[in-house]
mmCIF file of the N, C-alpha and C atoms, coordinates in Angstrom:
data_MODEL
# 
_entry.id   MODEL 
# 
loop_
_atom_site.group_PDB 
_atom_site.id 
_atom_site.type_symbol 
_atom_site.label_atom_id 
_atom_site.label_alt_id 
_atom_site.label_comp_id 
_atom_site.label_asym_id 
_atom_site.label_entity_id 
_atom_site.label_seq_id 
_atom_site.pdbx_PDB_ins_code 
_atom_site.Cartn_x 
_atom_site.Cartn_y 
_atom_site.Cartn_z 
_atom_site.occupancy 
_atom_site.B_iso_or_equiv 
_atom_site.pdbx_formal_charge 
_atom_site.auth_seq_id 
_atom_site.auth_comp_id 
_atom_site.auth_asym_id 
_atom_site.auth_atom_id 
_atom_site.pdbx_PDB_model_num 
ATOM 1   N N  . UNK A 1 1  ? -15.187 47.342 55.414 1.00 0.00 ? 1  UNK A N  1 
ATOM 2   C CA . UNK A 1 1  ? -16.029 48.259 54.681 1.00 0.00 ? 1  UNK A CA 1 
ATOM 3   C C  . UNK A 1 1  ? -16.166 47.778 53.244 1.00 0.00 ? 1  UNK A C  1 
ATOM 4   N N  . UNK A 1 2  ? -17.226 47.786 52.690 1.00 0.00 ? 2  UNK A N  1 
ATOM 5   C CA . UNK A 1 2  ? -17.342 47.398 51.234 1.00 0.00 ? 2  UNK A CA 1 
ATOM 6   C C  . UNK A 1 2  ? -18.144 48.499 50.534 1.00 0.00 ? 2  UNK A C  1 
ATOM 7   N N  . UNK A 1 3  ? -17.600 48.622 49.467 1.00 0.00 ? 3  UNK A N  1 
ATOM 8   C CA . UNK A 1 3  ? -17.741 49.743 48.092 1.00 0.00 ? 3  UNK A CA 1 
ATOM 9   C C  . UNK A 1 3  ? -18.716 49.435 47.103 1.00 0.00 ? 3  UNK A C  1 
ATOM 10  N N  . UNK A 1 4  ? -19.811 50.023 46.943 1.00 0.00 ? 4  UNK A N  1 
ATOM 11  C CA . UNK A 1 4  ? -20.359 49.694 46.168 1.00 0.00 ? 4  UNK A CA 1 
ATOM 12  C C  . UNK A 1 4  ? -20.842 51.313 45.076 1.00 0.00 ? 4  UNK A C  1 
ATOM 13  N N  . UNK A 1 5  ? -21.334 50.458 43.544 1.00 0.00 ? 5  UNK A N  1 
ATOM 14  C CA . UNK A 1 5  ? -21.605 51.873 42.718 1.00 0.00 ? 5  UNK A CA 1 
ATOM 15  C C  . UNK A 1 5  ? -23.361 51.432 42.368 1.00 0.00 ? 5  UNK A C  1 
ATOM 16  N N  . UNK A 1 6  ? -23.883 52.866 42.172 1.00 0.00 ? 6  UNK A N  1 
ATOM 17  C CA . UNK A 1 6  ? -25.040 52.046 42.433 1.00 0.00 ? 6  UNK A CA 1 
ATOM 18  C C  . UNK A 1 6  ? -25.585 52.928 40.852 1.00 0.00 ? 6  UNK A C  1 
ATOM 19  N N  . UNK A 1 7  ? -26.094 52.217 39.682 1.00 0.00 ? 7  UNK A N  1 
ATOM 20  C CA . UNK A 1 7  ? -26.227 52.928 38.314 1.00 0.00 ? 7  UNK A CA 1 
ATOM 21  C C  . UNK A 1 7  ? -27.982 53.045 38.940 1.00 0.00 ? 7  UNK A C  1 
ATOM 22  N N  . UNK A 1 8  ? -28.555 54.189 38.487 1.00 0.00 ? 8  UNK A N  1 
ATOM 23  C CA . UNK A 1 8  ? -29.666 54.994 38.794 1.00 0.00 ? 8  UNK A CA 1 
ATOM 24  C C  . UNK A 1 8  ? -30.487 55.408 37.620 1.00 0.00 ? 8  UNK A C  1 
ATOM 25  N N  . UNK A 1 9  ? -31.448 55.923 37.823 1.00 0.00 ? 9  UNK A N  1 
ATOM 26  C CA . UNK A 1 9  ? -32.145 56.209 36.391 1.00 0.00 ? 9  UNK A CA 1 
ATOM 27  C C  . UNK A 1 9  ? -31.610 57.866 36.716 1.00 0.00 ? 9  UNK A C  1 
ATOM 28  N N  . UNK A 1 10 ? -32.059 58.242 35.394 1.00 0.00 ? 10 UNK A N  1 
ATOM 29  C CA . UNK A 1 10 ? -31.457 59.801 35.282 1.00 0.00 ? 10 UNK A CA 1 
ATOM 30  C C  . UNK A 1 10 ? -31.878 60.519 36.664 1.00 0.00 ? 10 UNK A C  1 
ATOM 31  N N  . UNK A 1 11 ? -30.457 61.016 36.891 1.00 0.00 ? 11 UNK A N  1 
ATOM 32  C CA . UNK A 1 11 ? -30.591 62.182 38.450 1.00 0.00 ? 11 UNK A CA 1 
ATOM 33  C C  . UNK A 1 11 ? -31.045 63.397 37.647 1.00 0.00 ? 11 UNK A C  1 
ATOM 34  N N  . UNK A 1 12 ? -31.428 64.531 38.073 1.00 0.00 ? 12 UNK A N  1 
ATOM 35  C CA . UNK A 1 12 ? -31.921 65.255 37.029 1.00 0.00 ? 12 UNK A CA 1 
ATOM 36  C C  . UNK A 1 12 ? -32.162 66.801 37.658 1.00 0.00 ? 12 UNK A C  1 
ATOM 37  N N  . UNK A 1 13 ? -31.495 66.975 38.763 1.00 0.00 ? 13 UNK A N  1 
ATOM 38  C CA . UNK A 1 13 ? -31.291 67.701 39.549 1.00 0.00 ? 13 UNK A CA 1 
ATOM 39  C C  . UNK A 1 13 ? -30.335 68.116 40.659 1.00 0.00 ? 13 UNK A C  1 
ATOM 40  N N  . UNK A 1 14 ? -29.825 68.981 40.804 1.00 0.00 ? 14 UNK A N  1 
ATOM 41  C CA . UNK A 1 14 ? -28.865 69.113 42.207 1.00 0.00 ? 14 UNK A CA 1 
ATOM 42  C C  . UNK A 1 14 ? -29.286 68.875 43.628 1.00 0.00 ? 14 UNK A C  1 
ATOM 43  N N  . UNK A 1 15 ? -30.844 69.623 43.119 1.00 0.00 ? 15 UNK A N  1 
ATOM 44  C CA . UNK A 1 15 ? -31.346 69.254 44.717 1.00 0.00 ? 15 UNK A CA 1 
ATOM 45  C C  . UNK A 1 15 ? -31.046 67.829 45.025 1.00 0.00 ? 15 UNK A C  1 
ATOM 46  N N  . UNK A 1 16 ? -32.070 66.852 43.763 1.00 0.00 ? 16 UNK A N  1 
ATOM 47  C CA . UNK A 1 16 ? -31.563 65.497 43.773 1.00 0.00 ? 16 UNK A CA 1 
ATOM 48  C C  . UNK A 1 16 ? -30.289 65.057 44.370 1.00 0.00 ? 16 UNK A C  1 
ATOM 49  N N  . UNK A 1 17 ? -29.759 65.694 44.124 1.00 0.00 ? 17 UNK A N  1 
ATOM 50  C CA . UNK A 1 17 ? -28.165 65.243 44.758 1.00 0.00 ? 17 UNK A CA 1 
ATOM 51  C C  . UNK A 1 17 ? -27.998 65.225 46.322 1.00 0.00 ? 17 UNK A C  1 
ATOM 52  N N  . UNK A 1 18 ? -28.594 66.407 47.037 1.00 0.00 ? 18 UNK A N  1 
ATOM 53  C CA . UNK A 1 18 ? -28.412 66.272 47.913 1.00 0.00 ? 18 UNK A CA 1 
ATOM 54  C C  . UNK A 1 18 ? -29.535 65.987 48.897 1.00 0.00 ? 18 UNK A C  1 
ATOM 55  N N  . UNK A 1 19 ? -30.787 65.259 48.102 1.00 0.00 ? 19 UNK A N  1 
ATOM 56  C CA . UNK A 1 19 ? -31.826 64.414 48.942 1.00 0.00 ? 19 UNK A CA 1 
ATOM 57  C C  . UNK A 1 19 ? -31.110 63.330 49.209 1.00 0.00 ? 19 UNK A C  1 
ATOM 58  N N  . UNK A 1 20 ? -30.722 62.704 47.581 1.00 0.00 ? 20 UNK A N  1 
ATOM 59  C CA . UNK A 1 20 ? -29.448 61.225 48.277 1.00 0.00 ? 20 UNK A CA 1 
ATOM 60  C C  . UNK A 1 20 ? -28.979 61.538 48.965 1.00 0.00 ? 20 UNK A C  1 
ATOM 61  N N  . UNK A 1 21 ? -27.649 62.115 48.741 1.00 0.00 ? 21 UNK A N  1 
ATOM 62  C CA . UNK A 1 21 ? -26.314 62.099 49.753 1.00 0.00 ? 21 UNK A CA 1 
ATOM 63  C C  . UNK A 1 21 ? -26.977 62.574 50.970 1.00 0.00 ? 21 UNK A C  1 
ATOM 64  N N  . UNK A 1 22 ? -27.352 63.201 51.868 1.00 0.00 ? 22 UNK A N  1 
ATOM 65  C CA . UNK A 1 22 ? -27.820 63.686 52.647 1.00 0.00 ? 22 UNK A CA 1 
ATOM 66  C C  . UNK A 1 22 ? -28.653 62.045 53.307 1.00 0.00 ? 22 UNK A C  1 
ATOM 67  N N  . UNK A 1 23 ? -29.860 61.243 52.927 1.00 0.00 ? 23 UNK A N  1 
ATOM 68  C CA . UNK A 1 23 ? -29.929 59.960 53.374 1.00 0.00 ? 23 UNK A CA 1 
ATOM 69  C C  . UNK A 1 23 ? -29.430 59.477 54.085 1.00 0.00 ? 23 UNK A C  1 
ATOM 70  N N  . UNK A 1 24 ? -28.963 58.976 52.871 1.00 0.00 ? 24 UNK A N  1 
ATOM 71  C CA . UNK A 1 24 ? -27.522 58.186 52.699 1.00 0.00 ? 24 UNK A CA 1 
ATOM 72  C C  . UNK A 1 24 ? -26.759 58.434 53.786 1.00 0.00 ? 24 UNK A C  1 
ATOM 73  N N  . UNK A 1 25 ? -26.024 59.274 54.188 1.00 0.00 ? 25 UNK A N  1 
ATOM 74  C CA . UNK A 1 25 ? -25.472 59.763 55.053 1.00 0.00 ? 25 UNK A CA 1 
ATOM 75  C C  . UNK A 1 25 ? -25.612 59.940 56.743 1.00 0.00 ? 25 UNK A C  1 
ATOM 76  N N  . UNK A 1 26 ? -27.187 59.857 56.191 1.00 0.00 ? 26 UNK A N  1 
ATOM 77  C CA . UNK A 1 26 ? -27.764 59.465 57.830 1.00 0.00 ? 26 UNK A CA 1 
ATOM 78  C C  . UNK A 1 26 ? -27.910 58.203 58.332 1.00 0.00 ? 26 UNK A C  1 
ATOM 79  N N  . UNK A 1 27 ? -27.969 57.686 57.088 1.00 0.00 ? 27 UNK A N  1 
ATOM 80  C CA . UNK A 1 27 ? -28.008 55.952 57.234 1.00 0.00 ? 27 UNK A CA 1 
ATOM 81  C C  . UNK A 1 27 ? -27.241 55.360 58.480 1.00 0.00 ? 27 UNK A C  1 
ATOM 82  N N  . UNK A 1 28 ? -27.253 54.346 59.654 1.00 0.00 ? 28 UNK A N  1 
ATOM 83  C CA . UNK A 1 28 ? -26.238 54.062 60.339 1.00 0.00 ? 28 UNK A CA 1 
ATOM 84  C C  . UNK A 1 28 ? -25.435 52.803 59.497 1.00 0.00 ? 28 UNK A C  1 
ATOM 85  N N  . UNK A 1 29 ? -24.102 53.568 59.477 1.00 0.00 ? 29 UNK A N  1 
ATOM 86  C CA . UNK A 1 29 ? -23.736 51.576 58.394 1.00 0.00 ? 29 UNK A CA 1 
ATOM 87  C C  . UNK A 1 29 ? -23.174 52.442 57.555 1.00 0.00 ? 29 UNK A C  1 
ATOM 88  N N  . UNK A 1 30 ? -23.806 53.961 57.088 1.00 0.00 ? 30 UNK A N  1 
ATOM 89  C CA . UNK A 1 30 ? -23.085 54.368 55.431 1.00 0.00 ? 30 UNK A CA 1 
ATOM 90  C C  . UNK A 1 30 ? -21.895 55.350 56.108 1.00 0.00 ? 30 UNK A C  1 
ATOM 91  N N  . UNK A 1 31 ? -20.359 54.881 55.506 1.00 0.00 ? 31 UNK A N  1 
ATOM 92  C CA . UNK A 1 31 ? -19.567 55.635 56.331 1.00 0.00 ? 31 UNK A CA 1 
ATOM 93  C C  . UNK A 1 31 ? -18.937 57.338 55.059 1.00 0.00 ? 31 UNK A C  1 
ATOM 94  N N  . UNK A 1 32 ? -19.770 56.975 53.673 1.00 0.00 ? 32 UNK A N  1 
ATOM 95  C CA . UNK A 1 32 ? -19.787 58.162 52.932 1.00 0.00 ? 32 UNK A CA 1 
ATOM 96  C C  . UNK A 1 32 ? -20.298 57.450 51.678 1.00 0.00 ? 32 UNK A C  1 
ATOM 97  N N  . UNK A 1 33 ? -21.051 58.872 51.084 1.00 0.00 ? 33 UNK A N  1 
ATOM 98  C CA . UNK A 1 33 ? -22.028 58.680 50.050 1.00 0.00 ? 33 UNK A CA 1 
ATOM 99  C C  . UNK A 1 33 ? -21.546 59.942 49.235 1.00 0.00 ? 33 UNK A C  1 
ATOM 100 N N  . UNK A 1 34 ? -21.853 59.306 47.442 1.00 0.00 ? 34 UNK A N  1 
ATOM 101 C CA . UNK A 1 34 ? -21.653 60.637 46.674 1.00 0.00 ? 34 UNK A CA 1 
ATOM 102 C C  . UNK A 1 34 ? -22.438 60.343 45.363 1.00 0.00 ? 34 UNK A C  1 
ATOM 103 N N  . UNK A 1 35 ? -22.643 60.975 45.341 1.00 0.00 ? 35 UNK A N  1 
ATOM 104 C CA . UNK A 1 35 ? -23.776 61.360 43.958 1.00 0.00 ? 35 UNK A CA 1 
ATOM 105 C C  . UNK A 1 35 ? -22.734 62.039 42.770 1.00 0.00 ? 35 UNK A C  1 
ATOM 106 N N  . UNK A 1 36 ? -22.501 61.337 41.267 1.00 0.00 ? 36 UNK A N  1 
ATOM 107 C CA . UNK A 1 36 ? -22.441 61.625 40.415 1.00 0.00 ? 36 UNK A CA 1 
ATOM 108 C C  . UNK A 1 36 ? -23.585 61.718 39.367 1.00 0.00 ? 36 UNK A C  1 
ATOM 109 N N  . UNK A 1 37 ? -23.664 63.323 38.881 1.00 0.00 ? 37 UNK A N  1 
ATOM 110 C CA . UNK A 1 37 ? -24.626 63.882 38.138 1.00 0.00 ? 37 UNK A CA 1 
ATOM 111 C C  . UNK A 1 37 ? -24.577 63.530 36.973 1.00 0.00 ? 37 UNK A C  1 
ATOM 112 N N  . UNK A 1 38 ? -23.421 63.644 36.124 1.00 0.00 ? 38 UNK A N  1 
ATOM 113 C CA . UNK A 1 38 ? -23.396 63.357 34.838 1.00 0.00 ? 38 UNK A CA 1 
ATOM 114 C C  . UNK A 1 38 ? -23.396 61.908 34.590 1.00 0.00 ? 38 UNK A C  1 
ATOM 115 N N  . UNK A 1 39 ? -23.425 61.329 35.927 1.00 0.00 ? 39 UNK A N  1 
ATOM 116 C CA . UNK A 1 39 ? -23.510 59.657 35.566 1.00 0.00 ? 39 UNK A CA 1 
ATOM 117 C C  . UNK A 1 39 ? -24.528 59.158 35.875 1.00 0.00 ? 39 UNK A C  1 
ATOM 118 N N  . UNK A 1 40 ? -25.774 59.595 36.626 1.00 0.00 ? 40 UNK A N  1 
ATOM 119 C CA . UNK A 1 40 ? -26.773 59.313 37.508 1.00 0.00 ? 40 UNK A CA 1 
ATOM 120 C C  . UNK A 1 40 ? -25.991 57.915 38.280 1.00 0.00 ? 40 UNK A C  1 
ATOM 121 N N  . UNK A 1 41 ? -24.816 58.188 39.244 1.00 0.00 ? 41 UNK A N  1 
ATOM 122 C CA . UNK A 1 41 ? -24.391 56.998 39.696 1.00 0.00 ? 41 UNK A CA 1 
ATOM 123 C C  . UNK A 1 41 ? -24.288 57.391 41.516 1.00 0.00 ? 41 UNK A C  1 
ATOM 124 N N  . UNK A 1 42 ? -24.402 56.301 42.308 1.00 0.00 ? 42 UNK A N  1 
ATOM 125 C CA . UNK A 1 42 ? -24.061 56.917 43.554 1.00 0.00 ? 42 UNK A CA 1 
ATOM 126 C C  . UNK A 1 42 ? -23.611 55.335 43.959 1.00 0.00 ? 42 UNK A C  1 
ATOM 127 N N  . UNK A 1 43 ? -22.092 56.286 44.423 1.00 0.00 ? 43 UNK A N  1 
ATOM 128 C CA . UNK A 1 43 ? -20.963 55.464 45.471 1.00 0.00 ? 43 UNK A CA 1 
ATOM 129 C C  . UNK A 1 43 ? -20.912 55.910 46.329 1.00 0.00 ? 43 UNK A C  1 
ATOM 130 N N  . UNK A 1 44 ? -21.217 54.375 47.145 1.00 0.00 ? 44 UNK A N  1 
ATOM 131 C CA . UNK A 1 44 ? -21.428 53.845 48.456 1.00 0.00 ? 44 UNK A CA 1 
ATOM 132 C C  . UNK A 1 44 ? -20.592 53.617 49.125 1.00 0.00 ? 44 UNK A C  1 
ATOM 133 N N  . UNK A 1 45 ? -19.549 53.587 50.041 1.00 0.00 ? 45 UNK A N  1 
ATOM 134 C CA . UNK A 1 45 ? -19.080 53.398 50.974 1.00 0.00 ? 45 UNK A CA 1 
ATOM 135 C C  . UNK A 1 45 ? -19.823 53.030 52.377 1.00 0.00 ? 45 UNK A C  1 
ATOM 136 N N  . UNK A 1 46 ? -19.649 51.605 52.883 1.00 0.00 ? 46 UNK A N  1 
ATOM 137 C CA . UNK A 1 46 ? -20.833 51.228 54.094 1.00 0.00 ? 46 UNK A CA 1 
ATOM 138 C C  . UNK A 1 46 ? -20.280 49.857 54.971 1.00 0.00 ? 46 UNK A C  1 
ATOM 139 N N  . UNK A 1 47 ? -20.588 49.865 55.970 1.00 0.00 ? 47 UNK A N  1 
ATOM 140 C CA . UNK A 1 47 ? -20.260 48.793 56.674 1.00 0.00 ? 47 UNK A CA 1 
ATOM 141 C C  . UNK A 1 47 ? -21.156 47.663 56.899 1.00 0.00 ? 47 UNK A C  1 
ATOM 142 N N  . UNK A 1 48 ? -21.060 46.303 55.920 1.00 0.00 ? 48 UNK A N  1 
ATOM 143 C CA . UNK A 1 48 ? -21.841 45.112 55.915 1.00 0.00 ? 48 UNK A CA 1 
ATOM 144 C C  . UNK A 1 48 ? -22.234 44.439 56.890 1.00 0.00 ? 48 UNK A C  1 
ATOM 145 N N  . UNK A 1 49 ? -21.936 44.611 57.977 1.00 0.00 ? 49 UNK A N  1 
ATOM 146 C CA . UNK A 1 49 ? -22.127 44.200 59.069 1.00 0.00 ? 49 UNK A CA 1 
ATOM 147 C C  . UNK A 1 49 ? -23.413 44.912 59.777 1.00 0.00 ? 49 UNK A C  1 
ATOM 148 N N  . UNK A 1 50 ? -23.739 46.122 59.245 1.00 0.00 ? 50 UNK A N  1 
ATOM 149 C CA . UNK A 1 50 ? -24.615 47.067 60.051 1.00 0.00 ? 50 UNK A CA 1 
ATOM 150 C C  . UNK A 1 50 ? -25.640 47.230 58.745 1.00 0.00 ? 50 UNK A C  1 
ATOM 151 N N  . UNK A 1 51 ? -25.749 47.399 57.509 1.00 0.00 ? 51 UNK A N  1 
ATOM 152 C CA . UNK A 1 51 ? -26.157 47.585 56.862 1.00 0.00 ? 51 UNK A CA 1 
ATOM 153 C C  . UNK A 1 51 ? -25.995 47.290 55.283 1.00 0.00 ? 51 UNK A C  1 
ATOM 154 N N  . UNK A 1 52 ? -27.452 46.593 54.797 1.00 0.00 ? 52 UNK A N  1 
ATOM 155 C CA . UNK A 1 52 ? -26.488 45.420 53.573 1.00 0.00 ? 52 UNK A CA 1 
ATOM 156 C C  . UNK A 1 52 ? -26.989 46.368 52.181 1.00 0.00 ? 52 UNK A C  1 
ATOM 157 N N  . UNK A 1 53 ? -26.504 46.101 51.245 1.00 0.00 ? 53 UNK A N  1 
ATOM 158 C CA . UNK A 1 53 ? -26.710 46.662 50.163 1.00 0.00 ? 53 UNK A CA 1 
ATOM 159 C C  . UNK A 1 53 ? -27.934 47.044 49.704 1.00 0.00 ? 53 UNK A C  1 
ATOM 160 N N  . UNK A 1 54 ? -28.619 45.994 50.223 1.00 0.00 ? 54 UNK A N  1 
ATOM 161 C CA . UNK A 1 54 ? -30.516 45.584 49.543 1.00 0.00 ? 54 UNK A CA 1 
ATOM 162 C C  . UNK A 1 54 ? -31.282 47.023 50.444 1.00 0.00 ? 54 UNK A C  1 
ATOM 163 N N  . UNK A 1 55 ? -30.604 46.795 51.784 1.00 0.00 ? 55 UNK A N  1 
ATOM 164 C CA . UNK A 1 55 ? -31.191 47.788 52.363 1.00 0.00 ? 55 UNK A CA 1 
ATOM 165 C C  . UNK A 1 55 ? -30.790 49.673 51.529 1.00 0.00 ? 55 UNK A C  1 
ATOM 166 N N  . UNK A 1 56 ? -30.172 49.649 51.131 1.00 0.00 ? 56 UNK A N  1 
ATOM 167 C CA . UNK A 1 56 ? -29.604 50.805 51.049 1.00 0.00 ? 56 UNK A CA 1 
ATOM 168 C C  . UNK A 1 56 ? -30.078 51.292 49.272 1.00 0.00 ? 56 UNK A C  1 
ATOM 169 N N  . UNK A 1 57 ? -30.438 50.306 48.640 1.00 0.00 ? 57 UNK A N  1 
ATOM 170 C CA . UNK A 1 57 ? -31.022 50.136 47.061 1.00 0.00 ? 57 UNK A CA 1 
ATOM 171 C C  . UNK A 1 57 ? -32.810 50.673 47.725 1.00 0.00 ? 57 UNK A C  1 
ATOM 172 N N  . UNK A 1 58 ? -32.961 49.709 48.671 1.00 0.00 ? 58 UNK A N  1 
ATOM 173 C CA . UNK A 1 58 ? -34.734 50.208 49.218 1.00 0.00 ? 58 UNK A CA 1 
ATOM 174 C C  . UNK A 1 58 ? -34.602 51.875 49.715 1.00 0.00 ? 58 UNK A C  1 
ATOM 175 N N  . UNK A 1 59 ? -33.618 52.337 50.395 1.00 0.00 ? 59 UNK A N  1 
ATOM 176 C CA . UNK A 1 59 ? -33.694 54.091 50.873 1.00 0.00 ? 59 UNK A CA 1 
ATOM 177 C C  . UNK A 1 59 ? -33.381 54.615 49.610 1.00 0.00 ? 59 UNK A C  1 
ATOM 178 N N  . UNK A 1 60 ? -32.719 54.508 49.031 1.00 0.00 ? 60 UNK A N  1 
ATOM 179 C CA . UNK A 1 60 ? -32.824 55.375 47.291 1.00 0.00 ? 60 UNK A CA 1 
ATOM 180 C C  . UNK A 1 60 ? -34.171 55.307 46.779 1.00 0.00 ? 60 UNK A C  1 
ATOM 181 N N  . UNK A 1 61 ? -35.001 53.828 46.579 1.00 0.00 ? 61 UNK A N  1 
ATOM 182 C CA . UNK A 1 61 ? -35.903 53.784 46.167 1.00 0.00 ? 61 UNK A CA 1 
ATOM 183 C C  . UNK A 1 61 ? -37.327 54.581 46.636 1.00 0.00 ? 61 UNK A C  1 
ATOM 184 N N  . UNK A 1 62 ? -37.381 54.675 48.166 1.00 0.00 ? 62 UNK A N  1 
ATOM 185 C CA . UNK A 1 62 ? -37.888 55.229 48.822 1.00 0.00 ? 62 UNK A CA 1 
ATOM 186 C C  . UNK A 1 62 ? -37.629 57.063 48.655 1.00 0.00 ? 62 UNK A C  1 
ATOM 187 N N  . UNK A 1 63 ? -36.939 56.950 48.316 1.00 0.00 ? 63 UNK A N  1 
ATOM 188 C CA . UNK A 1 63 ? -36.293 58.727 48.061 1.00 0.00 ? 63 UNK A CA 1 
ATOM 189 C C  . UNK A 1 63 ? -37.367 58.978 46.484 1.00 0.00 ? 63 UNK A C  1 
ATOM 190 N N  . UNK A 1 64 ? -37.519 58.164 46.184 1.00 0.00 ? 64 UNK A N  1 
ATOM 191 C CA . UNK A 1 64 ? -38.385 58.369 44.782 1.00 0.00 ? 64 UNK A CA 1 
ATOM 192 C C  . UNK A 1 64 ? -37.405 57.955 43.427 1.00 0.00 ? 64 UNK A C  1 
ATOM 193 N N  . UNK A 1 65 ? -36.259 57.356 43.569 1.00 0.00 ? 65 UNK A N  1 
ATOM 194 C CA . UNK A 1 65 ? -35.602 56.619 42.552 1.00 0.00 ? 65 UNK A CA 1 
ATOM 195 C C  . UNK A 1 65 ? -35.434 55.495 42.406 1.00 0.00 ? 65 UNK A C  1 
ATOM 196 N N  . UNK A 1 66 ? -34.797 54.713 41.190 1.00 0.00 ? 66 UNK A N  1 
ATOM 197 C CA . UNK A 1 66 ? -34.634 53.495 40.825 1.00 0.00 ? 66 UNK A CA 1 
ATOM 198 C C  . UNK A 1 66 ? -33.255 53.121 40.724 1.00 0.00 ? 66 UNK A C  1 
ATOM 199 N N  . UNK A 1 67 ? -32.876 51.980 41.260 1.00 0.00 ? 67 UNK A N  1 
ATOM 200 C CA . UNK A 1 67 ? -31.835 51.585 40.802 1.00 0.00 ? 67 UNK A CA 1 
ATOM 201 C C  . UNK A 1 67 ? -31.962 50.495 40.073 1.00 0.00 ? 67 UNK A C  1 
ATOM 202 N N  . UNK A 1 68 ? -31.049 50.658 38.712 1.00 0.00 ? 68 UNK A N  1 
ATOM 203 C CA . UNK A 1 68 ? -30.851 49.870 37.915 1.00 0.00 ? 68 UNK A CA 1 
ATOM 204 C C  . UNK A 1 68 ? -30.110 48.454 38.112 1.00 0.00 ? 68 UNK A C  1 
ATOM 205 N N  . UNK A 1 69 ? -28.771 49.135 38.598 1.00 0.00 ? 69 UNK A N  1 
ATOM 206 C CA . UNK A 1 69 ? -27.801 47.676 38.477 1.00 0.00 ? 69 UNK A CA 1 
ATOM 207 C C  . UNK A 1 69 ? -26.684 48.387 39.833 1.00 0.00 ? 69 UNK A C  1 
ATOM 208 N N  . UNK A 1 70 ? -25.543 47.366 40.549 1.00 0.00 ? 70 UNK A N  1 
ATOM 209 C CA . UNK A 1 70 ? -24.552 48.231 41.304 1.00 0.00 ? 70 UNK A CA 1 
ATOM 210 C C  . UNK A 1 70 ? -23.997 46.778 40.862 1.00 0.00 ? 70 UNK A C  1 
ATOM 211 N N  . UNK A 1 71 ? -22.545 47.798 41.312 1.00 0.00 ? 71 UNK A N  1 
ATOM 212 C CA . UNK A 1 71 ? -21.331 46.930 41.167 1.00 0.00 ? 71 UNK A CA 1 
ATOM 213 C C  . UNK A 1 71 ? -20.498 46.941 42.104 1.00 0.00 ? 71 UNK A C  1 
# 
């Protein structure tokens, strides 16, 4: 399993929160997702084998956000 943090442009809502996590979550590959508000950050927890990072930066993006940078 590999960990990733993913820096976002401002989250700016709760709902927001749980359009990601909720995704995310359906994703096959993401084994848990969490949305920090005061950070606009979301950690990834996911299995590389089933699903790679790039993919998972494109379903945020698709949700109507940006990601900046992950680590």
């Amino acid at each position: 399993m590999a960990n990733k943090i993913y820096q976002m442009e401002t989250v700016s809502c709760p709902s927001c929160i749980v359009k990601i996590e909720g995704a995310l979550k359906k994703t096959k590959g993401i084994a848990q997702s969490e949305v920090l508000f005061n950070t606009s950050r979301v950690k990834v927890e996911f299995d590389e084998n089933t699903v790679s990072s790039q993919e998972i930066k494109d379903k945020i993006k698709k949700l109507g956000y940006r990601v900046l940078s992950e680590k």
